[in-house]
N, C-alpha and C positions, 0 to 999 in steps of 0.2 A: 765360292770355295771349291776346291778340285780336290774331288771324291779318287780315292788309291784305285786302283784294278780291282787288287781283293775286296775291299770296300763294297765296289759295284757289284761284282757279284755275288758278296754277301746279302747283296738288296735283292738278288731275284732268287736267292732261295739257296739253301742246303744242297739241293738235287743239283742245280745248279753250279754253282760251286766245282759239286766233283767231278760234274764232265768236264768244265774247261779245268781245271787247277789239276795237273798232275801229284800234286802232293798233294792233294784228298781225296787219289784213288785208290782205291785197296787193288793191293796186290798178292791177291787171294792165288791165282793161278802160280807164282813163285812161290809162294810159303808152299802148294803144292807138293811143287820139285824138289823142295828143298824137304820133304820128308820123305825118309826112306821108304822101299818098297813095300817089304815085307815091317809090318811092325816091333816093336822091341815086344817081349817077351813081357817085360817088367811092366802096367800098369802106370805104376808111379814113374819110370821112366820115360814113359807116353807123354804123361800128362806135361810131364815138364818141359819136352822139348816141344809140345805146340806151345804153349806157355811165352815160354824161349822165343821163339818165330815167331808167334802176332805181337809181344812187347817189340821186339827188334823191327818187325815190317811194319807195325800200325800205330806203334807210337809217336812218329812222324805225321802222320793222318790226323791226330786230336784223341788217339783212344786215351785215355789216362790212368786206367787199369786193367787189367786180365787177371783170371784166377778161376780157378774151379772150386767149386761149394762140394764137398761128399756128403751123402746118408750113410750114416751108421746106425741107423736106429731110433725110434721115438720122430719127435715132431720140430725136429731142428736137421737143420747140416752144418757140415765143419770145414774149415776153411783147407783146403789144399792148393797144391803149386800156385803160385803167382808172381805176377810183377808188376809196377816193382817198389813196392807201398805194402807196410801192413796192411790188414781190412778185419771186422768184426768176425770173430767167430766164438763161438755156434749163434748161427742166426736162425728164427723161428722158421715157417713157412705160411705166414703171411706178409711176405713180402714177395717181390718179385721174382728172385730165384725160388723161393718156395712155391709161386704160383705156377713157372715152368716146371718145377718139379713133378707137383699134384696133377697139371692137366699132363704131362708130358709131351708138350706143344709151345715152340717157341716163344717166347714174350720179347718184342720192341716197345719200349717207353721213351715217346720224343721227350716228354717233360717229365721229369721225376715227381717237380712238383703237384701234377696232376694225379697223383698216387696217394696224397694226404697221409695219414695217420699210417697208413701201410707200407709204405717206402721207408727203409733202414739205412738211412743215412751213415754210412763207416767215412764218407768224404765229403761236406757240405758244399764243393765245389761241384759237384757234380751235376749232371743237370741231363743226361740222356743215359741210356745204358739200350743192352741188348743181352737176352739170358736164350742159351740151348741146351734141353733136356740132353742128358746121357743115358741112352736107352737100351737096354739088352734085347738079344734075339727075341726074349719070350716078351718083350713090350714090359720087363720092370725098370724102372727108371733107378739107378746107382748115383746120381748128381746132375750139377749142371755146370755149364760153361760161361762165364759173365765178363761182360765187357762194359767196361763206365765212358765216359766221357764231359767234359765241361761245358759242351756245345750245347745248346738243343736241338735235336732233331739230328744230331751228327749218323745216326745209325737207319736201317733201310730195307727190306726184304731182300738186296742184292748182300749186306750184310749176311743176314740169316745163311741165304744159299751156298756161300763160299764159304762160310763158317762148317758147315754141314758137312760139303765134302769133304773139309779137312779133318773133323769127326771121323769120318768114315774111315778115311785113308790111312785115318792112325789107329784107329783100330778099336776108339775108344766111344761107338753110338751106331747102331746097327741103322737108326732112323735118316 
């Protein structure tokens, strides 16, 4: 039986994958350019045009959701801007955005399933994700930024780092 391209290098791995398949590289450096210099004023306008750009550049890639969680207070956060699916809100903080939250330190989870009782399933398809604190000057954390996907293991530290700058560059995670 003759195994497809993707197939094979589905066999040697995630990592894999994304160097040879151009559509499972993130195009982190475009979503870049593609955001303005100076950031918008507006917060909530922030949020939504990275939003906007990772659904449009990475849902091609396998991401399956994007969305930002806010704190307002108490031991929950509340769902802001996303795409392009409902998702659970207010979710506690022991789950996975809550645990970037609390430490203010990125969370990748190849398996969700490996989270047990503490992963808050809003989409049972899902099966990897990747969560970044939003951080203020003074180091208090105001939310975080989450991305799902149905893959496993679809997300990566190169994730993290491109996600970060484009944090930065909007204006919305001093980290």
């Amino acid at each position: 039986m003759r195994m497809s391209l993707r197939g094979t290098l589905r066999a040697c791995g995630e990592s894999e994958l994304r160097r040879y398949s151009p559509l499972m590289q993130r195009p982190y450096p475009q979503i870049l350019a593609l955001l303005p210099e100076s950031p918008l004023a507006d917060r909530n306008l922030r949020m939504q045009k990275v939003v906007d750009l990772l659904w449009e550049l990475l849902h091609p890639t396998g991401v399956s959701w994007v969305g930002f969680y806010l704190h307002v207070g108490g031991d929950e956060l509340i769902l802001g801007p996303r795409r392009d699916k409902p998702a659970c809100s207010p979710i506690g903080l022991h789950g996975a955005c809550g645990k970037a939250f609390v430490s203010r330190n990125p969370l990748l989870v190849r398996d969700v399933a490996e989270l047990g009782e503490n992963y808050i399933a809003c989409d049972p398809r899902d099966r990897s994700e990747v969560v970044l604190p939003l951080v203020n000057e003074d180091d208090t954390c105001w939310g975080v930024l989450d991305l799902d996907s149905h893959e496993v293991g679809a997300f990566d530290e190169s994730d993290v780092a491109g996600l970060r700058r484009i944090l930065r560059k909007a204006g919305l995670s001093a980290k």
